[in-house]
DOFI-16164 format. One record per residue (C-alpha): chain; x, y, z. Coordinates in steps of 0.05 Angstrom, whole numbers. Layout:
<rs>
   unit       c1       c2       c3
      A        X        Y        Z
...
</rs>
This chain:
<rs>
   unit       c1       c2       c3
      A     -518      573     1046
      A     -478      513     1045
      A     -486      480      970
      A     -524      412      963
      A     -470      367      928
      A     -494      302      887
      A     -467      237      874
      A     -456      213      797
      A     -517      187      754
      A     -502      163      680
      A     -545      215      632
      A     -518      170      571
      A     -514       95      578
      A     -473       46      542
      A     -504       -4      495
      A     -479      -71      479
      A     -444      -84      421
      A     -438     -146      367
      A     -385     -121      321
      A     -354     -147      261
      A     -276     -182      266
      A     -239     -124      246
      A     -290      -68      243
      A     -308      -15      304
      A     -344       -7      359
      A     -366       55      406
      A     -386       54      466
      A     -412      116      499
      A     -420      137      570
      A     -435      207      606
      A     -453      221      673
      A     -474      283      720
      A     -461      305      790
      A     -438      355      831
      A     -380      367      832
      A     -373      334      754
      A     -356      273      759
      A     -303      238      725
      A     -325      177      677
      A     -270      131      655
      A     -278       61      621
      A     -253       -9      660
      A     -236      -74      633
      A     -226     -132      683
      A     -213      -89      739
      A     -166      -38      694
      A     -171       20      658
      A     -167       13      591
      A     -120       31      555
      A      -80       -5      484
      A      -56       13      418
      A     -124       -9      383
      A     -171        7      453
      A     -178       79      454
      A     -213      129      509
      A     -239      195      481
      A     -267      237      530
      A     -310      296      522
      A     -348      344      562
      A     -289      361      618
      A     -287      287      625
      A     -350      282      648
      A     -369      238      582
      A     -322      184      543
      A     -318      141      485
      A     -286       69      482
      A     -258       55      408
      A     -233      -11      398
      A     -207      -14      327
      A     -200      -66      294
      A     -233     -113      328
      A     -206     -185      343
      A     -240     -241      358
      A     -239     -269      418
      A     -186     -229      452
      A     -232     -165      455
      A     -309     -203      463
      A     -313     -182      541
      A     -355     -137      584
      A     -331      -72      601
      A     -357      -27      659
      A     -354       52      650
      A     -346       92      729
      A     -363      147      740
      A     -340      178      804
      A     -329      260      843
      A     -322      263      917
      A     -408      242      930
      A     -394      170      907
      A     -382      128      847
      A     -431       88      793
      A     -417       34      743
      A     -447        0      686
      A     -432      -46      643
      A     -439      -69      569
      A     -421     -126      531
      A     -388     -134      464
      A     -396     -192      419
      A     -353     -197      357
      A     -378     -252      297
      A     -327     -259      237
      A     -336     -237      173
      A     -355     -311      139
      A     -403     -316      191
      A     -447     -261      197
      A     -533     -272      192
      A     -564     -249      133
      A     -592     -183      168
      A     -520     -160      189
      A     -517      -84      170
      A     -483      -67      110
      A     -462        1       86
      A     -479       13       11
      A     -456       89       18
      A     -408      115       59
      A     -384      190       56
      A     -337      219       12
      A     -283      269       23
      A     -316      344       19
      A     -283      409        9
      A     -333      465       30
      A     -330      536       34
      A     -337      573       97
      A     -417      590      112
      A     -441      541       46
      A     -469      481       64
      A     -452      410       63
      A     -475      345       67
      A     -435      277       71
      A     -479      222       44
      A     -498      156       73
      A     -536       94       53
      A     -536       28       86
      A     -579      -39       93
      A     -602      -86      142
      A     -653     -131      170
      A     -687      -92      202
      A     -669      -32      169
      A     -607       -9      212
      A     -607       63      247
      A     -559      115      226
      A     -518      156      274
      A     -450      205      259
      A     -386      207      282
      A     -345      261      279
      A     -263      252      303
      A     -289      184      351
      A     -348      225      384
      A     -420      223      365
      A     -455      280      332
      A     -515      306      368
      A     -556      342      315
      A     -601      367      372
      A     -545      407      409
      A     -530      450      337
      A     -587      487      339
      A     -612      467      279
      A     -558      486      239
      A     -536      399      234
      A     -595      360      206
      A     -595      279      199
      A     -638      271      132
      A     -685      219      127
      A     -640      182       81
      A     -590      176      130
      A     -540      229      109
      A     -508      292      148
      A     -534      361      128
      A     -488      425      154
      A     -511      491      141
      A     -473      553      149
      A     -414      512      160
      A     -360      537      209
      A     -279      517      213
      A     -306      477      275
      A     -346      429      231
      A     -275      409      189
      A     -257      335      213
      A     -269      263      206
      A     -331      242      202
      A     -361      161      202
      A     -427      134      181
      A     -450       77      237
      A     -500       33      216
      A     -537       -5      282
      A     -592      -61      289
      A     -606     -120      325
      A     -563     -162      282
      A     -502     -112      303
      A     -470      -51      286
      A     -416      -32      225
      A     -370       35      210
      A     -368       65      146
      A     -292       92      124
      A     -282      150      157
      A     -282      210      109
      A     -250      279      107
      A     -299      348      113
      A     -252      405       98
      A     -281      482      112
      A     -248      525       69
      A     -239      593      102
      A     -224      648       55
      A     -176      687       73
      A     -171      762       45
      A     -139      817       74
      A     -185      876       89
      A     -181      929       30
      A     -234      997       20
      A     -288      985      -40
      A     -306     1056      -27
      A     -254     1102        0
      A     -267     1163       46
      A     -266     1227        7
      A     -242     1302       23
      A     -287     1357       26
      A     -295     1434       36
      A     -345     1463       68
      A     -364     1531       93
      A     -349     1549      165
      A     -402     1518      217
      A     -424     1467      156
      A     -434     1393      160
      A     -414     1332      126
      A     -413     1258      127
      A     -354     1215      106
      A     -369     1141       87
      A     -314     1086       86
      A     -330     1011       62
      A     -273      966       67
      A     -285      889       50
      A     -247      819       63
      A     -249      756       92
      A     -269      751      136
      A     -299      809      138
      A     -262      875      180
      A     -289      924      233
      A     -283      999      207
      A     -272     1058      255
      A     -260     1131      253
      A     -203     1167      288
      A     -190     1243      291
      A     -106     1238      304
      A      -97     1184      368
      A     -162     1201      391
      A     -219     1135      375
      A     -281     1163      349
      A     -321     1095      350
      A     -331     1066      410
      A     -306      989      406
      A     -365      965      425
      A     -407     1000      367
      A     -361      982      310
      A     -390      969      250
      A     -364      912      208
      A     -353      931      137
      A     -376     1006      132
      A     -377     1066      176
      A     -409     1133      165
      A     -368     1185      203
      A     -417     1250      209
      A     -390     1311      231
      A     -432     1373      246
      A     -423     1449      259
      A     -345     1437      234
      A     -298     1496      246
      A     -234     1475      245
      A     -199     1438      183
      A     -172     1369      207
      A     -147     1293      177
      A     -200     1237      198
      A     -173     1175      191
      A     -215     1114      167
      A     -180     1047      204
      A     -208      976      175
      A     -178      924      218
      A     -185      837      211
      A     -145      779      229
      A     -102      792      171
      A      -73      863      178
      A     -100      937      189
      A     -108      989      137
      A     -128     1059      137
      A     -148     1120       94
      A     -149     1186      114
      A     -208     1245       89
      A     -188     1320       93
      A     -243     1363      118
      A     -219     1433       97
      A     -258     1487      128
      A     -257     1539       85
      A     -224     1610      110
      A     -207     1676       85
      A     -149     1668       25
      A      -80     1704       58
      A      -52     1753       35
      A      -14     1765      -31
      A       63     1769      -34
      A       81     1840      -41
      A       63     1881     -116
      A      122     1892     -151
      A      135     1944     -199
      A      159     1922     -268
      A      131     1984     -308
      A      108     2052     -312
      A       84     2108     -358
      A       58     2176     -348
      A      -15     2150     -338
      A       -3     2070     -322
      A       40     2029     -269
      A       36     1946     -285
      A       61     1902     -220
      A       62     1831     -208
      A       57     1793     -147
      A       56     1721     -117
      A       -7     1688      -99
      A        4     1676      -24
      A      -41     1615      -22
      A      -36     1555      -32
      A     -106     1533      -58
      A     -135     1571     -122
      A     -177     1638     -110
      A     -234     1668     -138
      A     -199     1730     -164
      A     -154     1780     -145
      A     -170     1853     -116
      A     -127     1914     -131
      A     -129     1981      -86
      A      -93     2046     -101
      A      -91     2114      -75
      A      -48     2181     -101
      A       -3     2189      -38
      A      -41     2252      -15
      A      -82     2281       53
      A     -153     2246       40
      A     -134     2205      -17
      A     -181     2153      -11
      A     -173     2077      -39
      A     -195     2063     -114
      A     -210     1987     -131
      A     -198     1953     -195
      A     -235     1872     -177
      A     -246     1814     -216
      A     -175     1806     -231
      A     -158     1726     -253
      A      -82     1730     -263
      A      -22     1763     -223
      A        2     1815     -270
      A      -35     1873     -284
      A      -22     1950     -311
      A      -60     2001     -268
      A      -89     2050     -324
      A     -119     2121     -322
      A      -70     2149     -268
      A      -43     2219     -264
      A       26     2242     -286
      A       83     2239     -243
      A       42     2221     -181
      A       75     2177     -125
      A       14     2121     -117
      A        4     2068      -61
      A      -20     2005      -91
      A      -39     1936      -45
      A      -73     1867      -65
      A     -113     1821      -42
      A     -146     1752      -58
      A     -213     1740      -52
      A     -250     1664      -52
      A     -321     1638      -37
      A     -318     1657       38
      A     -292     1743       22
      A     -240     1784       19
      A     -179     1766       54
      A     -122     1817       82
      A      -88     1862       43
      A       -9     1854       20
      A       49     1894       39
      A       35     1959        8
      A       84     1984      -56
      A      106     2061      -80
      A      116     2076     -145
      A      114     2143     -179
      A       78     2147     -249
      A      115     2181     -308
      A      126     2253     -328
      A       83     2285     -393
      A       75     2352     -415
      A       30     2396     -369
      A      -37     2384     -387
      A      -64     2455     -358
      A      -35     2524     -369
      A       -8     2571     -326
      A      -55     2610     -285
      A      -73     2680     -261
      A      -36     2709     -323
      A      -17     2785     -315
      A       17     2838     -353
      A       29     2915     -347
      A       63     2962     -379
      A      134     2978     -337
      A      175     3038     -386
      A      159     3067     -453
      A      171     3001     -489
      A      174     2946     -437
      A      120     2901     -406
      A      124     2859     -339
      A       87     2791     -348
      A       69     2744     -282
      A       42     2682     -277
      A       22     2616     -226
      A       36     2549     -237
      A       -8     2494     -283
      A      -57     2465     -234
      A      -42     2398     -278
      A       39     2403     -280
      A       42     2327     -296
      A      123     2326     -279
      A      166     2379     -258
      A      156     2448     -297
      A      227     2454     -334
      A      200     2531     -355
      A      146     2576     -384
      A      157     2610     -450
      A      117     2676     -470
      A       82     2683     -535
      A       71     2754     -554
      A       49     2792     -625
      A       13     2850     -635
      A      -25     2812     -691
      A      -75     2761     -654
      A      -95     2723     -720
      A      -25     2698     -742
      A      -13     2624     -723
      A       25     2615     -664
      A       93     2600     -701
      A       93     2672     -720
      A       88     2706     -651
      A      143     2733     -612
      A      169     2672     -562
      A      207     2694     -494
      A      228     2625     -453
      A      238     2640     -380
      A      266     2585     -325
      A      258     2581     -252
      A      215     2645     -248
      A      141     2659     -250
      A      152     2724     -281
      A      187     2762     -333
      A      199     2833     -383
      A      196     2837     -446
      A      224     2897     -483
      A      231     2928     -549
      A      160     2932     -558
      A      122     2990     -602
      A       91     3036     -564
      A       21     3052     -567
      A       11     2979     -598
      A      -41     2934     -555
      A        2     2869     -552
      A      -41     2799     -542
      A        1     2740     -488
      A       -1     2676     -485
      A       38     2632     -441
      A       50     2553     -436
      A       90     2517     -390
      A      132     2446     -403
      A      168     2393     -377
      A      218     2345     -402
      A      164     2313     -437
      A      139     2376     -481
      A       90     2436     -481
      A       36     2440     -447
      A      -24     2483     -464
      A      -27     2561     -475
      A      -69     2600     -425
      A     -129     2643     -454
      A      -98     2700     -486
      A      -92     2771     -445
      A      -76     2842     -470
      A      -29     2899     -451
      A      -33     2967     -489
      A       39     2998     -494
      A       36     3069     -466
      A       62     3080     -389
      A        6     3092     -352
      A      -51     3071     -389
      A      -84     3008     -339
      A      -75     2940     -350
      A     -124     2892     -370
      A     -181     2873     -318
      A     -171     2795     -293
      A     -225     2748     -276
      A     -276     2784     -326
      A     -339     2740     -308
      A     -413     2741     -313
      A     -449     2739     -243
      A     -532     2748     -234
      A     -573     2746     -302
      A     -648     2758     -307
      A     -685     2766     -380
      A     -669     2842     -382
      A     -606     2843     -343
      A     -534     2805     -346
      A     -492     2822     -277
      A     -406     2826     -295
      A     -351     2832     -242
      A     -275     2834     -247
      A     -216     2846     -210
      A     -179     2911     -233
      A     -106     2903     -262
      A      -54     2942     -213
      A      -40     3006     -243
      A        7     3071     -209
      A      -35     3123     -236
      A      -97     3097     -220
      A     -169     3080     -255
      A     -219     3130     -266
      A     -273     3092     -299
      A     -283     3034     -336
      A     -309     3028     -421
      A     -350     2963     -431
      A     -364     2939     -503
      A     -423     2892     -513
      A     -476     2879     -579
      A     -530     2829     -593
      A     -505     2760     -623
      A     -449     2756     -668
      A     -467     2815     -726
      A     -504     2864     -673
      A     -496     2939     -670
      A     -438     2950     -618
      A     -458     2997     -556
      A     -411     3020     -494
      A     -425     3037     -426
      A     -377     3084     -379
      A     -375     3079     -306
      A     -328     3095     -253
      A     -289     3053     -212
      A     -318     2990     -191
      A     -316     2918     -193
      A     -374     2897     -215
      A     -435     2921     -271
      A     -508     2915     -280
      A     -521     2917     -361
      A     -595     2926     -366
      A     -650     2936     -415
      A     -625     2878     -447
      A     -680     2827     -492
      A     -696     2765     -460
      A     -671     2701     -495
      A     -617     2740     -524
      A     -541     2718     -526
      A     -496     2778     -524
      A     -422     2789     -515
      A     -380     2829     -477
      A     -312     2863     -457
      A     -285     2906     -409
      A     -227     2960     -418
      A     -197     3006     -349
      A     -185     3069     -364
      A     -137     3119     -331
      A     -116     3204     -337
      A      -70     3161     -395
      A     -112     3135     -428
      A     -153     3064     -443
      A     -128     3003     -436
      A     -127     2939     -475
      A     -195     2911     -467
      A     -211     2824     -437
      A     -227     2774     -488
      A     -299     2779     -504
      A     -346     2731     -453
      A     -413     2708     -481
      A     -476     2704     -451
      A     -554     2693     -461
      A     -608     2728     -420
      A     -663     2693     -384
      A     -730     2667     -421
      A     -794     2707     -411
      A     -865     2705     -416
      A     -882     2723     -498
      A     -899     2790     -501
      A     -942     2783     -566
      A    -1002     2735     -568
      A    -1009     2681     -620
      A    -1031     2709     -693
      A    -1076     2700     -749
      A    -1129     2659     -700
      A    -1188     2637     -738
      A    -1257     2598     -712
      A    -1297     2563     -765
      A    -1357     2515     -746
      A    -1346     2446     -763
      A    -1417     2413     -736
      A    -1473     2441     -699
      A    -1435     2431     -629
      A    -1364     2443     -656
      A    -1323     2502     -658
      A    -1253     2496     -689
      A    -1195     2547     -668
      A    -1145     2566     -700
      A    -1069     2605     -699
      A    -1001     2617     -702
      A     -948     2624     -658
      A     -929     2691     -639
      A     -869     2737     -676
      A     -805     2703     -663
      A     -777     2765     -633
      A     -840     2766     -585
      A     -835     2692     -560
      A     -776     2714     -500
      A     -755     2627     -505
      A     -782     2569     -518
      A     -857     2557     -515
      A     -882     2515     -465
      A     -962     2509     -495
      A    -1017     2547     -509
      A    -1083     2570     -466
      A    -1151     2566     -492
      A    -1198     2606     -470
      A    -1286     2613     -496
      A    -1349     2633     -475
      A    -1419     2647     -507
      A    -1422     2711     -525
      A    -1467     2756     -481
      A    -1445     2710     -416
      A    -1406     2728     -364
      A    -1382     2669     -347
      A    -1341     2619     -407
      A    -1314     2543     -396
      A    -1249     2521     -360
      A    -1187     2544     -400
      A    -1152     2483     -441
      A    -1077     2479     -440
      A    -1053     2451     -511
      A     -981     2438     -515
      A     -932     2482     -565
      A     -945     2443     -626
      A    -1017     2448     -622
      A    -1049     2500     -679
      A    -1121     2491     -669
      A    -1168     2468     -617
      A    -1248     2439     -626
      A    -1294     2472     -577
      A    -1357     2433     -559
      A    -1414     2463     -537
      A    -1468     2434     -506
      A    -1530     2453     -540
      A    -1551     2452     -621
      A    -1555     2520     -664
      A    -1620     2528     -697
      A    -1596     2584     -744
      A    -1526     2611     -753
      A    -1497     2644     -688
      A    -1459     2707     -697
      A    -1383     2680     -684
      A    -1326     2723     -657
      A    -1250     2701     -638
      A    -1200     2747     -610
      A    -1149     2735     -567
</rs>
């Protein structure tokens, strides 16, 4: 489609003008076409153009303003034709200027009583530059701003012309700073006001951050928002980048303040907060740390150690704080399984309650609000030694010759260190403190002889073991009767089964050449009862019955071969089972307390007939004459007496009888 050009047509005509000699005049012309045409201003056939005849154009060219300043009398008093022209055609028109002097102007000549001042504004305030004039008729105001006219209507409101003639600006911009004249117009003629300064004062402020991002730590998976507020003048745009990578679009950036939100974080990162103007670029950066599992400790090392402690220190291995440390340790042994000491707030600390000369594996670790991180590097350290803290076990002697004894032994089950040797306590006298008895110190052996003994004598032994540290404890005493042949002492002289009437003992026999032909067994009531014995052959084990329930008694065992008896075991206590009482409660009474009441009463049965502990007592009535009574009643031990209700009232005494 072939475009429909036009040919100029003025859309703003020139006036004419009566000026004062020496003052200003405007004239302004605009025109319209397509293509745009170009307006210029003519003066006898020539474009105009002198030191105090000035063309301003505006609008591409398409509009311009003839100036003459100052004016002079008659030199300038002419016509002058404005053309506007584009390849359509050309049109002119014309418009006169008259210029009176000063002396003789008529009485209704504007005059300007008020002309604008010079104003300083701020950038976005408002201002207004005043103007007052007179006139008959009262002249029209109109604005100039740098030589063109100000068009209030093409401002959008934001320039106003005020009744009283002066210029209001709101929200001023840098484009409103210039020169501005007041030009008052009537019939009589026109007059300029002294042009007068506006100045917009732009503030300028570098962009700076009123609230600065912050770091935070969240759990893994968590969410935050980070806000950043910068401020300046003029005011900057604020982003959000995550290293190069832009995490505001640039068409969505917010001036002033940006809220960055993050969700379902899993990885710690830097996000960096850019706030960017015409006067520089600044940035913050937040740390979002994502909180992990602390790493492991540096490994423990060992700075002390006692028979029962080891103390190590380590380093932390992290860089931020933890909760509190965790300590694990195992005896280096098949199935030793980890023991934990938590809760631990410094990194030095002694291990307590360990065994003796034990090599231990001891790890740490750190633990924070998200768990228990990795262990360290394991460490080995072996507690100290102390004296064994059990005796030597499965102690055995025998008689070997007419006056010497063989005595055997195992090792403590609690060595605590490394057994330096045994030593042998031996008397004939059981009741003198140990510092009296016989001492034989062996090394490096788990048996010995001792000699020089008096035959026919039943010696008691005793044996300890010890370390570097010192003694341990003696084992339970055993006894060996000096004459060759007679059996050693049974080992392992324990009770088995017991019932109320019976107690079950076994034992292992002593070795012996000649051989055992029966056993003697010792045993009587509590401490002061009459002693009894028992003889049995060869056997391991004994049923003592006919024995009183509740009873403690004591016993001990002595082999006996074609030589003799030999010494008999320590003495091994033990109570028989409880039974049912085998006497019934005494002294019960019955005495009638109401007409419906019948109060029982007794005591508990012999001591020696109660067979334990009572457990209660069962009540038991009936009317005489019936066969049937009432449900038993079960009164606990400490009851004496019980009331028996009956339901019906006795006209004249009953005939009462209690038994058990």
């Amino acid at each position: 489609m072939v475009p429909a050009y036009t040919a100029p047509r003025f859309t703003k005509l020139p006036v004419d003008q009566i000026g004062v000699s020496g003052g200003v005049v405007s004239f302004v012309c605009q025109a319209t076409g397509d293509p745009k045409p170009r307006v210029n201003w003519i003066k006898k056939g020539k474009k105009v153009n002198s030191q105090r005849i000035e063309t301003i154009e505006f609008d591409e060219g398409a509009g311009a303003v003839l100036r003459i300043q100052p004016l002079r009398a008659p030199r300038d008093e002419n016509t002058y034709e404005c053309k506007a022209e584009n390849s359509e055609g050309d049109v002119t028109i014309t418009a006169k200027l008259s210029i009176i002097r000063e002396d003789l102007l008529p009485p209704g000549f504007p005059n300007i009583d008020m002309g604008p001042q010079l104003k300083v504004v701020e950038r976005t305030r408002t201002a207004t530059m005043l103007c007052a004039a007179s006139g008959n008729p009262d002249p029209e105001i109109t604005w100039f701003k740098d030589f063109l006219p100000v068009d209030p209507g093409s401002s959008n409101g934001r320039i106003k012309q005020l009744r009283s003639g002066a210029l209001q600006i709101e929200n001023s911009e840098e484009t409103d700073q210039g020169k501005y004249e007041c030009v008052a117009s009537n019939k009589e003629g026109v007059r300029y006001s002294s042009p007068a300064n506006l100045y917009v004062r732009v503030r300028r402020v570098p962009p700076r951050f009123s609230i600065l991002p912050t770091n935070h730590e969240i759990m893994p998976g968590g969410s935050v928002n980070i806000t950043c507020v910068a401020v300046g003048s003029p005011m900057p745009y604020v982003k959000w980048m995550l290293n190069d990578e832009d995490l505001t679009p640039e068409d969505e950036m917010p001036v002033g303040r940006n809220v960055l939100e993050l969700n379902s974080v899993r990885e710690s990162a830097n996000y960096t907060c850019v706030a960017m103007s015409s006067l520089g670029i600044i940035e913050a950066v937040a740390q979002i740390i994502v909180k992990s599992l602390p790493k492991p400790p540096g490994t423990p090392v060992v700075t002390e150690t006692t028979a029962t402690s080891i103390t190590i220190t380590w380093d932390s291995g992290n860089p931020d704080p933890v909760s509190y440390y965790i300590i694990q340790y195992r005896a280096k042994a098949p199935d030793s399984k980890f023991e934990t000491k938590d809760g631990i707030t410094t990194t030095r600390y002694s291990i307590g309650g360990l065994y003796p000369n034990t090599e231990y594996e001891i790890r740490v670790s750190a633990f924070n609000a998200i768990g228990q991180g990795p262990p360290s590097n394991p460490v080995e350290a072996r507690t100290g030694e102390q004296a064994p803290a059990s005796p030597p076990r499965n102690v055995h002697a025998r008689i070997i010759s007419q006056n010497t004894m063989m005595v055997r032994w195992d090792d403590p089950e609690e060595p605590n260190g490394q057994i330096k040797g045994y030593r042998v306590y031996y008397t004939m006298d059981p009741s003198l403190p140990m510092s009296q008895w016989h001492i034989h110190n062996v090394q490096q052996s788990f048996m010995t002889t001792v000699q020089s003994l008096t035959q026919s004598e039943t010696y008691t032994i005793r044996v300890l073991a010890f370390t570097s540290v010192g003694d341990g404890p003696f084992s339970e005493p055993i006894h060996v009767k000096v004459l060759q042949g007679v059996p050693g002492q049974p080992t392992k002289f324990q009770v088995g089964r017991v019932t109320e009437t019976s107690v079950e003992l076994t034992w292992e026999p002593a070795y012996d050449k000649e051989g055992i032909i029966s056993y003697e067994l010792v045993y009587k009531e509590g401490k002061s009862g009459t002693q009894m014995k028992k003889q049995f052959g060869p056997t391991s084990s004994y049923v003592v019955e006919g024995l009183r329930a509740n009873t403690e008694y004591s016993f001990s065992l002595a082999a006996v071969s074609s030589k003799g008896i030999g010494a008999f075991t320590n003495e091994i206590v033990q109570k028989t089972s409880q039974a049912k009482p085998s006497a019934p409660p005494q002294d019960i009474k019955c005495s009638s307390s109401s007409s419906t009441t019948l109060l029982v009463s007794w005591q508990p049965p012999p001591k020696e007939s109660q067979n334990g502990a009572l457990a209660g007592y069962t009540v038991r009535h009936r009317v005489a004459g019936a066969e049937a009574g009432g449900e038993p009643t079960e009164e606990p031990p400490v009851t004496s007496s019980h009331a028996v209700l009956f339901p019906f009232f006795f006209h004249r005494s009953p005939m009462l009888r209690c038994g058990g």
